[in-house]
C-alpha positions in Angstrom: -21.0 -17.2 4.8 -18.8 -17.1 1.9 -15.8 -19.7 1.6 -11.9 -17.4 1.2 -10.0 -19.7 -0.9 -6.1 -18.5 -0.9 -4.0 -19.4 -4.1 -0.9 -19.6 -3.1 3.0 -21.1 -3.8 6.1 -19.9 -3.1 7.4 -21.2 -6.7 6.7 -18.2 -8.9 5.7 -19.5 -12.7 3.2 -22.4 -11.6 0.2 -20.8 -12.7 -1.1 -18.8 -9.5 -2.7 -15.9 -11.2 -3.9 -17.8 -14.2 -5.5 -20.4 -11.8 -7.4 -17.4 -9.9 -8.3 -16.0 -12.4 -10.3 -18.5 -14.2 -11.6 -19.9 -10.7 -13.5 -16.8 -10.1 -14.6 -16.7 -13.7 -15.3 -20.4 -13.6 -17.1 -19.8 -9.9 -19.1 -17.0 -11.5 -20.4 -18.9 -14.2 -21.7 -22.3 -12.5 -23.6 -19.0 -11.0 -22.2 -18.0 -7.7 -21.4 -14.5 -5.9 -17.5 -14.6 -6.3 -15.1 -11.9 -5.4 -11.3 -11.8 -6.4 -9.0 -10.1 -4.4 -5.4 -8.9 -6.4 -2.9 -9.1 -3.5 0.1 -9.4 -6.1 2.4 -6.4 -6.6 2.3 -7.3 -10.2 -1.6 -6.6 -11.0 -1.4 -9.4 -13.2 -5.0 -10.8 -12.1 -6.3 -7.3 -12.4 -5.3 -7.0 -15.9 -6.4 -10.5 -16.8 -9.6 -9.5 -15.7 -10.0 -6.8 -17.9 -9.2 -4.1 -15.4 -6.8 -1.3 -15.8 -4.3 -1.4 -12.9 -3.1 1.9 -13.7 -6.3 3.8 -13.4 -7.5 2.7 -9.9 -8.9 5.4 -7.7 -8.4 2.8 -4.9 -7.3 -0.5 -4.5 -6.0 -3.4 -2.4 -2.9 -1.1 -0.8 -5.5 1.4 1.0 -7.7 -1.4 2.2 -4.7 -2.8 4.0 -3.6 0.7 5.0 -7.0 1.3 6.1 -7.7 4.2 3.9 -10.8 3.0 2.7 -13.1 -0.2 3.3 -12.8 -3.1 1.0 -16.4 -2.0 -0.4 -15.1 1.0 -1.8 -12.7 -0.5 -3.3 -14.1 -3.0 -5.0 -14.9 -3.0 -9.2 -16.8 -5.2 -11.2 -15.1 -7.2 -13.8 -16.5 -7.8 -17.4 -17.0 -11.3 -16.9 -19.4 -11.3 -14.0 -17.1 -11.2 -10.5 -15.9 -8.7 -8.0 -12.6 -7.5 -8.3 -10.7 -6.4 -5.2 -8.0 -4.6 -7.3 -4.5 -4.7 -6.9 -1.0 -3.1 -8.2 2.4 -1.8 -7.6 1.1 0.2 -4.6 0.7 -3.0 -2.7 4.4 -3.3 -2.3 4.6 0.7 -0.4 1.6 -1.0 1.5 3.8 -3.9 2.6 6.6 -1.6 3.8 4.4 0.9 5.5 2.7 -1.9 7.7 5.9 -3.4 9.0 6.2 -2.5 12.1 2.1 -2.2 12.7 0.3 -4.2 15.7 -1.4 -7.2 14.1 -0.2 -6.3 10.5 -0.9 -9.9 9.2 -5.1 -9.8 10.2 -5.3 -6.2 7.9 -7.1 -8.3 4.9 -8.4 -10.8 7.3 -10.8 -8.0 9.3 -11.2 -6.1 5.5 -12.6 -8.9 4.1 -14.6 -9.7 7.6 -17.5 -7.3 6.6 -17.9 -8.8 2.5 -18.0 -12.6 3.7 -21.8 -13.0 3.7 -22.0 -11.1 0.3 -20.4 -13.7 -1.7 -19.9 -17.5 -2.3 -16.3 -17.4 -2.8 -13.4 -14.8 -1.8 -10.1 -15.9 -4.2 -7.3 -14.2 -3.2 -4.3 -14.3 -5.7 -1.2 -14.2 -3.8 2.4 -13.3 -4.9 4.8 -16.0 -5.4 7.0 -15.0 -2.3 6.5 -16.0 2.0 5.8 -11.6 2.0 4.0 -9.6 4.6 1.1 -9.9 1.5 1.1 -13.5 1.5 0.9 -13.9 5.5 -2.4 -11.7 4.7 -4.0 -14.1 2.6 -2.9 -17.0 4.9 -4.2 -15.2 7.6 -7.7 -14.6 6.1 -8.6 -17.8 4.0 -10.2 -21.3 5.5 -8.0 -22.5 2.8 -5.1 -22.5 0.1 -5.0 -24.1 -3.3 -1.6 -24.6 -4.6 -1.0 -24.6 -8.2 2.2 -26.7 -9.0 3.9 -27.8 -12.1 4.9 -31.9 -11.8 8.6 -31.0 -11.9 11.7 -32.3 -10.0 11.7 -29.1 -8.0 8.0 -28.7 -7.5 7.8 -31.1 -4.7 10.3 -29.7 -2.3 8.5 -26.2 -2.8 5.3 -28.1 -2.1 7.3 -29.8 1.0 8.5 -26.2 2.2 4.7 -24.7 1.5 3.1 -27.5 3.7 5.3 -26.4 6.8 4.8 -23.0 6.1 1.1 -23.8 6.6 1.4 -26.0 9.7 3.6 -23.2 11.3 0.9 -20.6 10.6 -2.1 -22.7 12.0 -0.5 -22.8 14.9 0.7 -18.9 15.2 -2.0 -17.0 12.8 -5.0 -19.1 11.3 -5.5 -22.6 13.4 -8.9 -23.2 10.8 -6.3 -23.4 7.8 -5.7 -26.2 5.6 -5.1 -26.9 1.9 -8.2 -27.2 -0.1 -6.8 -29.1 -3.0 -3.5 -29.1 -4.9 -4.2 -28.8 -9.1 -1.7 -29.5 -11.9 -0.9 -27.0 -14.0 0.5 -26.4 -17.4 0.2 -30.1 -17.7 1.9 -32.3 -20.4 0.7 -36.1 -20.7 3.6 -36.9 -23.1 6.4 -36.0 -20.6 7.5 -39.1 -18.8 8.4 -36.6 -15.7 5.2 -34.9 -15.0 3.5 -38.1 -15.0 5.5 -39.5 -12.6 5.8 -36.8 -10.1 2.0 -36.3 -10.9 1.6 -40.3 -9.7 3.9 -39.3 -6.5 1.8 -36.2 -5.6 -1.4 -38.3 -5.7 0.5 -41.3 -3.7 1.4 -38.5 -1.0 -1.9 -36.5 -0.8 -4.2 -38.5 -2.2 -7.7 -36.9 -2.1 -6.1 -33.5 -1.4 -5.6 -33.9 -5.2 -7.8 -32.7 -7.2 -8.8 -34.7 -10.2 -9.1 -32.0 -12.6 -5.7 -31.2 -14.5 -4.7 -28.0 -16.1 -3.2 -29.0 -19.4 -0.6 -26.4 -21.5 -2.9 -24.7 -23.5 -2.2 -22.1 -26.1 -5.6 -20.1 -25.4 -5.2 -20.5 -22.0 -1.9 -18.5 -22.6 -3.3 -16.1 -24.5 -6.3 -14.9 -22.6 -5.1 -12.9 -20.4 -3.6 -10.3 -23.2 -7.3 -9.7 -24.4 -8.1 -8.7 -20.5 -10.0 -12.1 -20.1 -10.6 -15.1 -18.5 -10.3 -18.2 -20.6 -13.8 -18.8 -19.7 -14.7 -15.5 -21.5 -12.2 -16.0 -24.0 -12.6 -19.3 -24.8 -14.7 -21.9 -23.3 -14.9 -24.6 -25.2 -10.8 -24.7 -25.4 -9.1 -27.2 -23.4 -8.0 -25.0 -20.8 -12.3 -23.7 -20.6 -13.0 -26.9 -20.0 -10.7 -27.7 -17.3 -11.2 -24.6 -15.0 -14.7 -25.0 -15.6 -14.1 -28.3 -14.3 -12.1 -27.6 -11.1 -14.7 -24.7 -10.4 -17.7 -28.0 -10.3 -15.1 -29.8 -8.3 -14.5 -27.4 -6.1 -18.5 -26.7 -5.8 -19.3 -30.7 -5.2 -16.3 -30.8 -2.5 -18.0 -27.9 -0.5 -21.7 -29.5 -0.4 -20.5 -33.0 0.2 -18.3 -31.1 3.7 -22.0 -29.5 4.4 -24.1 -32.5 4.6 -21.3 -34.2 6.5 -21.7 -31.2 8.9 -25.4 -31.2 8.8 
């Protein structure tokens, strides 16, 4: 049964959609069955996969309305993965289902249906506690969080970590964070290495070793419709997503034997 990974933070600009993105293209490549799921407004990880938000004959927003089943939905991205499409319809979606019984298990029961297809379900979230987000919470066995090491970062971490333990409680009692990655990392600034050294002090294995450095290809990937693993590989940025995708792959199998 396939893993549903959540990347979520309710800091917006930490590198949510970048970091999905190049999961499930790092995922696809190690090879394994991944499927992305666009549950952002924004479409950004639909466009970044080389898929034209604008042109969907379905998408995310019906599957949550219950219009059409996840399957039909679903499109296949250049680089290899599933795509689970979303865009600005998503936020009608969000309104609409506001005063429906058991609104938050929508994607949870969509999803139900596709788990033994696939390895890996990543589901990009907005950068906002939304109806959306309580979706993806509701459905994933567990949540990355992309952070920036910055002053701030910590109490959104802080405020996402109770968020989490209230939901276990109310929505999804199997949830807990996966990992928590660095992103848009810079070794020369004195800050990010300490806050980096405080996050690892606090969490300890919950952080995962692989960092996300600043990286100008990683920046500019997503304008050609690409991952940077399609884009470029061998860049810093490649080789750190390719990275945390092997991370994340070791961390699974070493939970399995344990289990075995």
């Amino acid at each position: 049964m396939g893993r549903i990974i959540a990347i979520a933070n309710q800091k917006g600009g930490v590198g949510k959609t970048t970091t999905a993105v190049n999961l499930a293209a790092a995922l696809a490549a190690t090879p394994r069955k991944v499927l992305l799921v666009d549950m952002d407004p924004q479409g950004n990880a639909t466009m970044a996969s080389g898929v034209d938000k604008r042109e969907l004959e379905n998408s995310s927003c019906e599957v949550l309305l219950a219009e059409c089943p996840a399957a039909a939905a679903i499109v296949r991205a250049p680089e290899g993965f599933d795509l689970l499409p979303g865009n600005i319809d998503l936020t009608a979606a969000e309104i609409r289902l506001m005063d429906e019984p058991a609104r938050e298990q929508r994607l949870k029961n969509a999803l139900a249906p596709l788990r033994d297809q696939y390895d890996y379900l990543i589901i990009d979230c907005p950068p906002s506690l939304s109806l959306l987000t309580l979706n993806a919470l509701a459905a994933a066995d567990g949540v990355i969080v992309p952070m920036q090491c910055e002053y701030f970062a910590l109490e959104g971490l802080s405020s996402l970590v109770d968020t989490i333990n209230a939901l276990k409680g109310k929505l999804n009692p199997a949830l807990e964070i996966e990992g928590i990655v660095r992103t848009m990392f810079d070794v020369r600034n004195n800050l990010a290495n300490a806050v980096s050294g405080e996050l690892t002090k606090h969490f300890g294995d919950k952080v995962f070793r692989s960092i996300i450095p600043r990286n100008v290809r990683l920046a500019e990937a997503p304008s050609h419709g690409q991952s940077i693993v399609g884009y470029d590989r061998a860049s810093r940025g490649g080789i750190a997503y390719l990275g945390l995708a092997g991370e994340i792959v070791r961390r699974e199998r070493k939970v399995s034997k344990e289990m075995a």
